[in-house]
C-alpha positions in Angstrom: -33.2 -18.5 -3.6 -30.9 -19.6 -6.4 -33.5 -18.3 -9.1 -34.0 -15.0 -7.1 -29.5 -14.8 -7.2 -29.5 -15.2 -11.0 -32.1 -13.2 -11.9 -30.3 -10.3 -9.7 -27.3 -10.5 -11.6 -28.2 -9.0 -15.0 -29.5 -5.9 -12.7 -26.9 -5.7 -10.5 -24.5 -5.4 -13.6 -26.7 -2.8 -15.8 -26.8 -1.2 -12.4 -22.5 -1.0 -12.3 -22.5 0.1 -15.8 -24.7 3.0 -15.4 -22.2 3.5 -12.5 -18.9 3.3 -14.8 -21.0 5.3 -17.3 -21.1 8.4 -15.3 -17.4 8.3 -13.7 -16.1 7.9 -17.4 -18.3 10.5 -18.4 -16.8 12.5 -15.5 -13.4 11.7 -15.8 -12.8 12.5 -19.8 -13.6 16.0 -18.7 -11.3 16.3 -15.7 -8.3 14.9 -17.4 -6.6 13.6 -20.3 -4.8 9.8 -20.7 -1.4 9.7 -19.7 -1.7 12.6 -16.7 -2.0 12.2 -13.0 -5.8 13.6 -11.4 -4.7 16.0 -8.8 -6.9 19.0 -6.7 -4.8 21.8 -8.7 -3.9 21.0 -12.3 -4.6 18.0 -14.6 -1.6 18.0 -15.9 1.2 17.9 -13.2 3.7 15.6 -14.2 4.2 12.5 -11.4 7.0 13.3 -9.0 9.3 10.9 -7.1 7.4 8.9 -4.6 10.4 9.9 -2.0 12.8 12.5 -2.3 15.5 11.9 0.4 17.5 14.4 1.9 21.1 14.0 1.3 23.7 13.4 -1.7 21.3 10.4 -3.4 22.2 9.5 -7.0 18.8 9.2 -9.2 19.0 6.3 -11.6 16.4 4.5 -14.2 16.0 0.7 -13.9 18.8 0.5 -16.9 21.0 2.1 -14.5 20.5 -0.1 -11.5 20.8 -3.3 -13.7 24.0 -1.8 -14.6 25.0 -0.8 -11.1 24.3 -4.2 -9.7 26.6 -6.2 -12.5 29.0 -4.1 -11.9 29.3 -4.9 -8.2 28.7 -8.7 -8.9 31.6 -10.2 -6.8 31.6 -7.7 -4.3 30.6 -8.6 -0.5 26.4 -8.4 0.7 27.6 -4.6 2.9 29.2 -3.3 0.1 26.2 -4.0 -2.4 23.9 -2.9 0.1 25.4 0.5 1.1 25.5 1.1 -3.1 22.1 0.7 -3.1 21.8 2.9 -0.2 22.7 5.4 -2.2 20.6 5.6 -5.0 17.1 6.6 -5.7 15.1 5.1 -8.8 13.3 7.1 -11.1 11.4 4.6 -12.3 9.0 1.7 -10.7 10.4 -1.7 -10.5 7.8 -4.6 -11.2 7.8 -7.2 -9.0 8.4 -9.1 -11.0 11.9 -7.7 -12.2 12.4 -7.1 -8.3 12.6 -11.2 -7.9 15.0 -11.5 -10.4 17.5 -8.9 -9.2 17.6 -10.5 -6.0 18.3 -13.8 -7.1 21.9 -12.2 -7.9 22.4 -10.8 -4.6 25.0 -11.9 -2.3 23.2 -11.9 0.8 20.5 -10.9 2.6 21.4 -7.1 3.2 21.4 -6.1 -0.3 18.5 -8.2 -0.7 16.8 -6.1 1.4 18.0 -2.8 0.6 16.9 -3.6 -3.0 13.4 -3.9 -1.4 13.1 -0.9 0.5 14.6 0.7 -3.1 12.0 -0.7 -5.0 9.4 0.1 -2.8 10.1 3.5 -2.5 9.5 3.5 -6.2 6.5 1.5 -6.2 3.9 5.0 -6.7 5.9 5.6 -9.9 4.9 4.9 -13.6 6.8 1.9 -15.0 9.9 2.8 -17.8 8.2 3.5 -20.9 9.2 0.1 -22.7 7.5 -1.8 -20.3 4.5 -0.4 -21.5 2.8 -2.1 -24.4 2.1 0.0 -27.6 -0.9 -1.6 -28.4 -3.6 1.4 -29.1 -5.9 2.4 -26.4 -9.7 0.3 -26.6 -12.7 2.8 -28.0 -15.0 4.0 -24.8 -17.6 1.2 -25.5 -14.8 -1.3 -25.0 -13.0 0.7 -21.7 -16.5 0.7 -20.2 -16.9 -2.8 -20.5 -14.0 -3.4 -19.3 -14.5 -1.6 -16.4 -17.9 -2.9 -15.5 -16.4 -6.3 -15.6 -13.8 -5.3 -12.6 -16.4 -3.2 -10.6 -18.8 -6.6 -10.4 -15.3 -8.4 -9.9 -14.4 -6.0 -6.8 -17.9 -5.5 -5.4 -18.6 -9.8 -5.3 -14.8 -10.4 -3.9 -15.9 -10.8 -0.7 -19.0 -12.9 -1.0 -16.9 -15.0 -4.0 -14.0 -15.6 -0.7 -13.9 -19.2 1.0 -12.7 -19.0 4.9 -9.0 -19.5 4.8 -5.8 -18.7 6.3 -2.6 -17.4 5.5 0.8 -16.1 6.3 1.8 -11.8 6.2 5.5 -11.8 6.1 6.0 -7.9 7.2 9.1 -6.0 6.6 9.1 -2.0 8.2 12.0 0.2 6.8 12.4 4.4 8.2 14.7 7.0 7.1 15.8 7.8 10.1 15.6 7.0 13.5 13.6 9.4 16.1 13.0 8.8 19.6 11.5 11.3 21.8 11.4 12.4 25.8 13.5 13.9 27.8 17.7 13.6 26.7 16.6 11.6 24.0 18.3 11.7 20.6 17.2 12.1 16.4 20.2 10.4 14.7 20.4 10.1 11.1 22.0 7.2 8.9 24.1 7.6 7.0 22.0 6.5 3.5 18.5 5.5 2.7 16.3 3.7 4.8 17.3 0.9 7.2 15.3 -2.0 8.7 13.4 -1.0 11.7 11.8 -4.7 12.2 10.7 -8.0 10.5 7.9 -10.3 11.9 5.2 -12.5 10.4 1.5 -13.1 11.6 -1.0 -15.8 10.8 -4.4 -14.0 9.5 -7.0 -15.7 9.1 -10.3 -15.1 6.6 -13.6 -16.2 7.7 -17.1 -14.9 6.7 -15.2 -11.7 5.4 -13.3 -10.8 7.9 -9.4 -10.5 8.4 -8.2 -11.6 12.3 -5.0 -11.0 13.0 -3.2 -13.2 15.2 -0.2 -11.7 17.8 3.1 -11.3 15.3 6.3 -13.0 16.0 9.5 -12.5 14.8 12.9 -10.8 16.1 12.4 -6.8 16.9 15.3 -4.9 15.7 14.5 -1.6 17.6 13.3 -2.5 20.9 12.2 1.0 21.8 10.0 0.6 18.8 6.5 -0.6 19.7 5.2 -3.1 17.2 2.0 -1.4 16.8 3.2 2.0 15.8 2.9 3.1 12.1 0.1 2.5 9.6 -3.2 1.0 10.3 -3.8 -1.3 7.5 -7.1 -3.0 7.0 -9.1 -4.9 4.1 -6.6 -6.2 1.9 -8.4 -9.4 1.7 -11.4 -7.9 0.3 -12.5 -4.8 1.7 -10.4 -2.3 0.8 -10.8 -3.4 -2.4 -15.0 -3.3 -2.1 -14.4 0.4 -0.8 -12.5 1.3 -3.3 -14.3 1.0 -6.0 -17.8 2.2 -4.8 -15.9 5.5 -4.0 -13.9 5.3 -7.7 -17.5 4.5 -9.4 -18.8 7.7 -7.9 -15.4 9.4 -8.7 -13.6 10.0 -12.1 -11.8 7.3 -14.4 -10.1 7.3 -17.3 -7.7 5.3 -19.7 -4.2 5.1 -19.2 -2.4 2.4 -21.2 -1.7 -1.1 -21.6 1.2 -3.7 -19.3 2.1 -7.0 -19.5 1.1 -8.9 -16.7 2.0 -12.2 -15.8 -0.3 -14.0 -17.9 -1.2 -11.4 -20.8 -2.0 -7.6 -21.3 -3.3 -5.5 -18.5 -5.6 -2.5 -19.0 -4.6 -0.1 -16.6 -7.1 3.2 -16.0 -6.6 6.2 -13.8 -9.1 7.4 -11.3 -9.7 10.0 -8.8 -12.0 10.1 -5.6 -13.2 13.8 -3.9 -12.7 14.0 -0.3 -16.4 13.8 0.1 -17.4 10.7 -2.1 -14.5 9.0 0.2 -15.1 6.1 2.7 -11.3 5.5 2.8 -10.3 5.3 6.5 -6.0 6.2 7.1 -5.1 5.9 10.7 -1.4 6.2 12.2 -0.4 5.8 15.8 1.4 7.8 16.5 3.1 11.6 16.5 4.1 13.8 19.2 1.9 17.2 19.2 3.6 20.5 20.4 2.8 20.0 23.9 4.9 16.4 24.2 2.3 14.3 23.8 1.6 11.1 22.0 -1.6 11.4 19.3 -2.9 8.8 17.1 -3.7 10.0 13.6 -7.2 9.5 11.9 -8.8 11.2 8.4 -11.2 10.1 5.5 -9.3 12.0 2.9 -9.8 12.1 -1.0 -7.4 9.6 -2.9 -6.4 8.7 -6.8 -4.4 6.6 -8.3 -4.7 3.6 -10.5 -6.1 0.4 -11.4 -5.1 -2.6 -13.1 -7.4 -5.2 -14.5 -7.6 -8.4 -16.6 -9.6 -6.9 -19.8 -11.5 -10.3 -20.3 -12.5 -11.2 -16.3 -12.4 -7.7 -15.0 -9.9 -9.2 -12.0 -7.9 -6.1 -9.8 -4.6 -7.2 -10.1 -3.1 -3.9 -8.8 -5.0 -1.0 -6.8 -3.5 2.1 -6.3 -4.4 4.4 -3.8 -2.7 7.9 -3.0 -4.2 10.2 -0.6 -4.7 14.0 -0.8 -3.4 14.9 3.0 -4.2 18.8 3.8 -0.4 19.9 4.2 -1.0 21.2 7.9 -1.8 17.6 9.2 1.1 16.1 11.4 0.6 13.5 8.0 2.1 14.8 5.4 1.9 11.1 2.8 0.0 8.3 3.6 -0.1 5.8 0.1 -0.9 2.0 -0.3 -0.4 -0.4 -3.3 -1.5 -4.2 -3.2 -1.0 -6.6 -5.9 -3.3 -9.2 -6.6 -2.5 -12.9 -8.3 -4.1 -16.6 -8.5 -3.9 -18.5 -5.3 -5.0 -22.1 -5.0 -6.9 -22.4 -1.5 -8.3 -26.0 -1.2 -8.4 -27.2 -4.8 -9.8 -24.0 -6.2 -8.1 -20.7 -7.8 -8.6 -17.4 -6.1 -7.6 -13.8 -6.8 -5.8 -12.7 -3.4 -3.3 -10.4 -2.1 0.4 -11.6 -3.2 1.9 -8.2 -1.8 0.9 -4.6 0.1 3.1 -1.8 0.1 2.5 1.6 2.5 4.4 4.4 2.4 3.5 7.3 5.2 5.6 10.3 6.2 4.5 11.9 9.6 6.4 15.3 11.6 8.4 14.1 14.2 8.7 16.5 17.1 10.5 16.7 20.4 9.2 19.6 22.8 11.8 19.3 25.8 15.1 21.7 26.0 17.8 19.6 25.6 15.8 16.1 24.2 17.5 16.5 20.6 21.4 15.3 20.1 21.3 15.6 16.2 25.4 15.1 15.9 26.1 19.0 16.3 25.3 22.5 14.7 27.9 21.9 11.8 26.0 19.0 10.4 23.5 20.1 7.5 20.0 19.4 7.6 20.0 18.6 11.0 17.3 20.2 13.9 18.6 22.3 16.4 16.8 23.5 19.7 15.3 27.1 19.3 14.8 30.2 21.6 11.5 28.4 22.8 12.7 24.9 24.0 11.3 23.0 21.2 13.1 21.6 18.0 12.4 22.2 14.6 10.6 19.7 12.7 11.1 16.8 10.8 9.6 14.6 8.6 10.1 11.2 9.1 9.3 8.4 5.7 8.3 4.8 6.5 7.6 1.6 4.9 5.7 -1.2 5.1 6.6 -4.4 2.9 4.2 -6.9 3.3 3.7 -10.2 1.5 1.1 -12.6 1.9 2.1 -16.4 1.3 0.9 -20.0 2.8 -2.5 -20.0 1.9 -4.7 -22.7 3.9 -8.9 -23.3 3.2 -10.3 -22.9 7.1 -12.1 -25.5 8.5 -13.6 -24.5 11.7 -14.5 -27.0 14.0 -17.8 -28.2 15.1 -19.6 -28.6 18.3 -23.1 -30.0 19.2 -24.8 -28.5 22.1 -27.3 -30.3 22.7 -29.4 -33.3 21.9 -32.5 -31.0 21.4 -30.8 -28.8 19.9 -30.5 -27.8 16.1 -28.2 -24.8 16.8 -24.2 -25.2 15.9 -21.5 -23.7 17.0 -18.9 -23.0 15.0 -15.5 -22.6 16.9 -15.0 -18.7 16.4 -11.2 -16.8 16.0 -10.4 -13.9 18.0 -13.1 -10.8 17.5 -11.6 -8.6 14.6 -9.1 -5.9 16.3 -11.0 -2.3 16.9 -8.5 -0.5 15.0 -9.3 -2.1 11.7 -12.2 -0.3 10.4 -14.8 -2.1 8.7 -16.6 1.0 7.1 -15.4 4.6 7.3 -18.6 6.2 9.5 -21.4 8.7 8.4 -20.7 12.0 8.3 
């Protein structure tokens, strides 16, 4: 068995390079380093990852740095509603994120800075943060990418049983309810905290379980399971991914620091119909009132960064290509990987996720929508027909993955005469986590 795995390994990776071969192959024709893959034009410059509507100030990360020293001695509200305000330009690392905080005054600036820097997360980094060493020759990009396709397609098998802790953090731009004399209100800047809770997932022969979250609910006519359905981020989204990419398009982008040296980052694209990646959203009203949950398979791109020497995905990328009449209109996801000790040994795991969706909101009653009054702009007003105009409502989930455990699972002899084990077994894995997207 051994000899049979080794011997395997030298095909399976002539087999992945064949593989990154043809999408580089592909992709130097679709595209050219530096732009974003799209469906209409290769060149369309990246936009803002959220354009809010109202009098928000657009700053680079210079600018925030700036902002925040300036209101060094004032009080947590006041620092929080300034950053309410703005709208960066630019991604912020993580990296740079942790260190901001550290100078906040308390814990509502802390979190508005989160749901600011997440909002930029689908951005490219400022330009200095990008290193100026020149871009590798094809032969080396390749090889580089052959390395991360075996390091993504053996994550799951390479993964012991463990357990950890998902902190989760949900931020909206406004706040809708629905039914009858209900009411759309809108803040008065950026997006607020609609609830935090954490959850204990556990890991075991690759798959995720999700035990029941806990935590205080700050909307309680918010159920806890609305939003994004997020699956895989221990190992399966990343497996889907980059099948789909290695029969999509790649090419070079440019070089980052990471945390423990340079980072070759690429850009790729997936068609709708090489795609196995599943979003599903519970849930938005239809015109007739009623509740639907949300489910597509659509095309994506984005990018990917690796470790040039192991290949190791230490940030995926993934922004979908949503027809514009779906009740979806955005539905993105980011994870960032990093080493995680899990019972003496060093892993490549999830450190953070980040989802971004924006769905119509619609209310379909005479009288259900209160928006403040006709003289307040952008507001919706009841038409001729009963129903209300439409809005589009932008949420986040900020999720971060800490506390990681090796699972041992107890042990349990059945019988005298019997050679068969049991293994004390978690909860069955939820239904509405996909584990493949289905034929079609």
């Amino acid at each position: 068995m051994r000899r049979d795995r080794i011997l395997r390994r030298p095909a399976l990776f002539l087999l992945l390079s064949s593989f990154a071969l043809a999408a580089f192959a592909t992709g130097q024709a679709s595209y050219t380093t530096g732009s974003e893959p799209g469906p209409e034009s290769a060149s369309t410059p990246e936009q803002p990852a959220y354009v809010p509507a109202g009098n928000f100030q657009p700053v680079t990360i210079e600018q925030l740095e700036q902002a925040l020293a300036a209101r060094h001695s004032k009080r947590d509200k006041e620092v929080a509603q300034r950053l309410g305000n703005l709208q960066l330009t630019e991604r912020l690392s993580m990296a740079r994120l942790e260190r901001l905080k550290a100078g906040l005054p308390g814990e509502k600036s802390r979190l508005a800075l989160v749901a600011l820097a997440d909002a930029s997360a689908f951005l490219d980094l400022p330009a200095k943060e990008t290193l100026p060493n020149a871009a590798p020759d094809f032969a080396i990009q390749r090889q580089i990418f052959s390395r991360a396709a075996a390091f993504a397609l053996s994550s799951i098998s390479r993964m012991p049983n463990f357990f950890a802790t998902e902190s989760i953090t949900r931020f909206q731009d406004m706040k809708v309810s629905s039914g009858a004399n209900a009411a759309i209100s809108f803040p008065d800047q950026g997006f607020f905290v609609m609830d935090k809770r954490s959850a204990s997932v556990t890991y075991r022969e690759g798959r995720e379980v999700m035990e029941a979250a806990v935590g205080k609910k700050h909307r309680s006519n918010e159920p806890s399971t609305s939003g994004l359905t997020t699956w895989g981020v221990f190992g399966q989204l990343l497996d889907v991914a980059m099948r789909n990419i290695l029969h999509g398009k790649v090419t070079w982008d440019h070089w980052e620091q990471g945390p423990a040296g340079p980072l070759a980052v690429f850009r790729y694209a997936v068609p709708e119909d090489k795609s196995d990646y599943v979003v599903q959203y519970c849930c938005f009203q239809s015109g007739w009132g009623e509740m639907r949950a949300f489910r597509a398979i659509p095309g994506y791109h984005g990018e990917i960064a690796l470790d040039p020497e192991s290949g190791a995905v230490l940030r995926l990328v993934l922004k979908t290509e949503l027809q514009q009449a779906l009740p979806m209109k955005r539905s993105d996801e980011l994870v960032e990987y990093g080493p995680v000790e899990i019972g003496g040994r060093t892993y490549i795991c999830p450190l953070k996720s980040i989802s971004i969706t924006k769905v119509k909101a619609l209310a379909s009653h005479r009288g259900a929508l209160d928006a403040g009054g006709k003289d307040k702009p952008g507001t919706s007003t009841i038409n001729e027909t009963g129903t209300v105009n439409e809005l589009a409502v932008t949420a986040i989930n900020d999720v971060v993955f800490e506390n990681y455990h090796l699972f041992r699972g107890e042990v349990r002899i059945l019988s005298e005469d019997s050679s068969e084990r049991e293994e004390k077994a978690p909860a069955p894995v939820p239904a509405s986590a996909p584990e493949t997207a289905p034929k079609r």
